[in-house]
C-alpha positions as CSV (number, residue, x, y, z in Angstrom):
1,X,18.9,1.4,17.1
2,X,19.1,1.0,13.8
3,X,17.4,-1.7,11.2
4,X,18.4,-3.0,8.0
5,X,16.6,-2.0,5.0
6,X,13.8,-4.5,3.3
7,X,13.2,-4.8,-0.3
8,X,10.6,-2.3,-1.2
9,X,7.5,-4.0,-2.8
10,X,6.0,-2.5,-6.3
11,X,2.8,-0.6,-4.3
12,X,2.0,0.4,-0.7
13,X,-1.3,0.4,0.4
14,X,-1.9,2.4,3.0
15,X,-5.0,2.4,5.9
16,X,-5.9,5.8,6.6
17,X,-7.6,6.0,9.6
18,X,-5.2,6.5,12.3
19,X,-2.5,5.0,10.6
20,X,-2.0,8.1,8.0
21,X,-4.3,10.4,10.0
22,X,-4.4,11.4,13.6
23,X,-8.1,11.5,14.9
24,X,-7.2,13.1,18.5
25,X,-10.5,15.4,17.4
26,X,-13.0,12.5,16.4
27,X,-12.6,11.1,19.9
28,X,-13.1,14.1,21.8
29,X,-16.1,14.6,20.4
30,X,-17.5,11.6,20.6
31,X,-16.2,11.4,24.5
32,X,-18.0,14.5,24.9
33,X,-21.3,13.1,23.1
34,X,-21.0,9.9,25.4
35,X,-19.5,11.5,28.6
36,X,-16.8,9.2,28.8
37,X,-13.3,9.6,29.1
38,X,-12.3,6.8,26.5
39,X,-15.4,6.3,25.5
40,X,-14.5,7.1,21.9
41,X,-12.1,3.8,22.0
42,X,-15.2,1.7,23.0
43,X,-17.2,3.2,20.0
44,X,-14.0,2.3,17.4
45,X,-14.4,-0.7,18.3
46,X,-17.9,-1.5,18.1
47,X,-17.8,0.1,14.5
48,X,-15.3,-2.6,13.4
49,X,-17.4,-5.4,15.3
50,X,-21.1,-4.5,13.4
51,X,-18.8,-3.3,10.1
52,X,-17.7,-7.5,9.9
53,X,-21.7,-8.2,11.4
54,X,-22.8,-6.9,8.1
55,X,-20.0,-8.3,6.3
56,X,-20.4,-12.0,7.5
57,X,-24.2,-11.4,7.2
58,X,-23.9,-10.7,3.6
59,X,-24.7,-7.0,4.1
60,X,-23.1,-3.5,3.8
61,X,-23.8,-0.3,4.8
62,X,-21.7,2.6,4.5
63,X,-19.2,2.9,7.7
64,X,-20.3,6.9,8.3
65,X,-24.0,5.2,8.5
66,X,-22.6,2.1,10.8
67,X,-20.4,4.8,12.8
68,X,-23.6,7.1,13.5
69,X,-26.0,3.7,14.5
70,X,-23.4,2.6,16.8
71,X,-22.8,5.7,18.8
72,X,-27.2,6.4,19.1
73,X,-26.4,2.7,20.3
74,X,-23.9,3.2,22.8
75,X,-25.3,7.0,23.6
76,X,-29.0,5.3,24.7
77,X,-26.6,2.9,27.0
78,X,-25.3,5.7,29.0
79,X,-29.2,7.7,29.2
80,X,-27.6,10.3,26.7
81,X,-30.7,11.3,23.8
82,X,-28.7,11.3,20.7
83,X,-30.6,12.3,17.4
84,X,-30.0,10.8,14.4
85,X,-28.3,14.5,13.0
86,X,-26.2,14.8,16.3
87,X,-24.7,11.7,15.9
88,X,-23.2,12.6,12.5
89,X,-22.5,16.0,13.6
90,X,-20.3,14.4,16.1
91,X,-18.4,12.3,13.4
92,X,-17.6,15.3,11.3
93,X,-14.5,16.1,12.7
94,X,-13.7,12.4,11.2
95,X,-13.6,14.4,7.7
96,X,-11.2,17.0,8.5
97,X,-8.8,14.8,10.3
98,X,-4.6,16.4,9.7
99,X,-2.2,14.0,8.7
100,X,0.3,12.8,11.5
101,X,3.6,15.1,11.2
102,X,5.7,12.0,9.7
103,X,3.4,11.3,6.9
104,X,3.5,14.1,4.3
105,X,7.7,14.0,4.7
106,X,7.7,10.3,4.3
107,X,5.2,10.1,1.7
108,X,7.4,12.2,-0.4
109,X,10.5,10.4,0.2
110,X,8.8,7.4,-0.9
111,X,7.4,8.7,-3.9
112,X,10.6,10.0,-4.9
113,X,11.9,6.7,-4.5
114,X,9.8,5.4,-7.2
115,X,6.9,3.0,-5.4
116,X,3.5,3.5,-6.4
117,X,1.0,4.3,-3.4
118,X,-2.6,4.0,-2.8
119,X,-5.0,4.1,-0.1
120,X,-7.1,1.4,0.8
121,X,-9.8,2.5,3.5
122,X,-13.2,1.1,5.4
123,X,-14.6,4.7,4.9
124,X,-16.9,5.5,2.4
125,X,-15.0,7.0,-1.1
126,X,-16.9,10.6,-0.7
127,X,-15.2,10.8,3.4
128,X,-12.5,9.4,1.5
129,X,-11.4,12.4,-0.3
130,X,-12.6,14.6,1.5
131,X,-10.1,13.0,4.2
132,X,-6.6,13.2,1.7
133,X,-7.8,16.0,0.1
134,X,-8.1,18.4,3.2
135,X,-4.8,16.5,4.9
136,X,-2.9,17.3,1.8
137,X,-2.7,13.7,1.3
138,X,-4.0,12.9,-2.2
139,X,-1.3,14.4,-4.7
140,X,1.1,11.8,-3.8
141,X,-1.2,8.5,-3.8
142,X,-2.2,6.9,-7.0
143,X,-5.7,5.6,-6.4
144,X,-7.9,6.1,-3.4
145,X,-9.5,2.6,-2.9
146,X,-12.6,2.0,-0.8
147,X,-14.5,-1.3,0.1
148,X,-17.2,0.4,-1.0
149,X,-16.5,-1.0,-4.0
150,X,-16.5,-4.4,-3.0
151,X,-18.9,-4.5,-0.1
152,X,-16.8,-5.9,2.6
153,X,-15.3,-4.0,5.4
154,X,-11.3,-5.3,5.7
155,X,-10.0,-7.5,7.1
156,X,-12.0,-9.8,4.7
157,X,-9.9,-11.2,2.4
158,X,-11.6,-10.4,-0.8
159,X,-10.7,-6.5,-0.1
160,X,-7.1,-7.0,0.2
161,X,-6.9,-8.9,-3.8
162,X,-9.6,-6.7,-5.2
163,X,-7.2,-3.9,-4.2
164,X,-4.1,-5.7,-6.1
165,X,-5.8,-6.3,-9.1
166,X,-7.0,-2.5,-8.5
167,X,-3.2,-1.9,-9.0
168,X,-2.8,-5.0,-11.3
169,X,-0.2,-6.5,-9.4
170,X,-0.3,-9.7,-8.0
171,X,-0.9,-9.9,-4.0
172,X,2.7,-10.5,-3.0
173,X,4.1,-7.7,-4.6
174,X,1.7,-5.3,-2.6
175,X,2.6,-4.1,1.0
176,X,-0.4,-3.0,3.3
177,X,0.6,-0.5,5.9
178,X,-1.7,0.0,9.1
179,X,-1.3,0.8,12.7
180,X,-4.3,-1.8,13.1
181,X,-2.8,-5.6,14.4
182,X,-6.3,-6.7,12.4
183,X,-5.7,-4.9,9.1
184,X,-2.0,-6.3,8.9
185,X,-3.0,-9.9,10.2
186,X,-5.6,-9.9,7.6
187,X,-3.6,-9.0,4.7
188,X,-1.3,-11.2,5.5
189,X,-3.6,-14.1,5.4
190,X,-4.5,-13.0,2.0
191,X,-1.1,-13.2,1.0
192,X,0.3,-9.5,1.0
193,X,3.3,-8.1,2.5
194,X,2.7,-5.6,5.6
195,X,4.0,-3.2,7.7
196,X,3.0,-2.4,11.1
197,X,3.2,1.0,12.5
198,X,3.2,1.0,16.2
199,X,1.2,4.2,16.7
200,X,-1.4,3.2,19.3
201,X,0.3,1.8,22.3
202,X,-0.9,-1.7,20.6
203,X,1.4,-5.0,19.5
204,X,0.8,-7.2,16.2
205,X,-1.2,-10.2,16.7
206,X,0.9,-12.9,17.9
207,X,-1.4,-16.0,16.4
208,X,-0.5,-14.2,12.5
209,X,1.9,-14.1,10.5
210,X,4.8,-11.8,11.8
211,X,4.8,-8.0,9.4
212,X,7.2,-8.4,7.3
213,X,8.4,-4.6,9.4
214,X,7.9,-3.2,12.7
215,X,8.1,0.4,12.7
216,X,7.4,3.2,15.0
217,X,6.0,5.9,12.1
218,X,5.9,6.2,8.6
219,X,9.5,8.0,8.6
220,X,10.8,4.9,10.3
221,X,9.1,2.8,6.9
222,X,10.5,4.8,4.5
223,X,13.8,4.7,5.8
224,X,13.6,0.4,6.1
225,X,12.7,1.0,2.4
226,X,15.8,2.8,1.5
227,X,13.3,6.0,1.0
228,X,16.0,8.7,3.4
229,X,12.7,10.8,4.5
């Protein structure tokens, strides 16, 4: 089936965990840490729920330090000891993380097509480049943009418009791409354009605004934007 094109927006901001970068790794080893099949999914999950604790709370800590607290959390749940140093050991492979095969094909073709890219990430800006720079990622984005800098966690809306002025371009001419229904629900509140990639079995949230695409991987995007990948 095929869809018709959508006016490309000035920059794409792109979520990187799991959306850009597939972390099949990360969540075997933290299944094998919490001897759990799935277990992994349960610990995602409670990341983003104590990342917006500190964020409502006025707080922030950096998600590799939230990441390893919830997993000794979760590991003393279960009667698994987990220090402190084998909790991040089992969050490393989170750093060396390959890109998903459409990615580095589509990136080009969108970069070729003239919009400006950027990431825009919960992790930490040291896991940050270490992340694009080991996916072979980084040469074609134009900033790598971390809450860090704000000290929020998305999907607050003061991330999404520090990252446009970041770019300086106003929100609406800024398109966030994430396979997370809670990323592209709260851009979209803060007035961005989005993209939804359906990469993990998941559906957009119905009570939010519709994306302004639905596509099944970043080669599906580019071609929507007239970028032939």
């Amino acid at each position: 089936m095929s869809f018709p094109t959508v006016s490309a927006p000035k920059v794409l901001l792109f979520d990187v965990n799991e959306t850009l970068l597939d972390l099949a790794a990360l969540h075997e080893s933290v299944d094998s840490v919490l001897l759990e099949h799935q277990g992994s999914k349960q610990w995602f999950s409670k990341l983003l729920h104590y990342s917006l604790v500190l964020t409502v709370s006025g707080q922030y800590r950096p998600l590799p330090e939230i990441g390893v607290a919830v997993l000794q959390m979760m590991a003393t749940n279960r009667d698994v000891m987990l220090s402190e140093e084998d909790a991040k050991k089992a969050l490393e492979p989170l750093r060396s993380a390959p890109a998903h095969p459409d990615v580095l094909p589509a990136l080009d073709a969108l970069r070729s097509s003239g919009i400006r890219m950027a990431a825009l990430t919960n992790s930490s800006s040291e896991v940050l480049r270490a992340q694009l720079e080991h996916a072979g990622i980084a040469p074609f984005l134009e900033r790598q943009l971390s809450v860090e800098s704000v000290g929020k966690y998305k999907p607050h809306r003061d991330v999404y418009a520090w990252a446009a002025e970041q770019m300086q371009v106003p929100l609406q001419d800024c398109m966030l791409v994430a396979a997370h229904p809670w990323d592209v629900a709260g851009a979209a509140w803060a007035g961005m354009r989005t993209a939804f990639l359906a990469r993990l079995g998941v559906q957009p949230l119905p009570i939010a605004p519709k994306p302004d695409i639905e596509a099944l991987d970043l080669g599906d995007l580019a071609q929507r934007l007239g970028a032939a990948a």
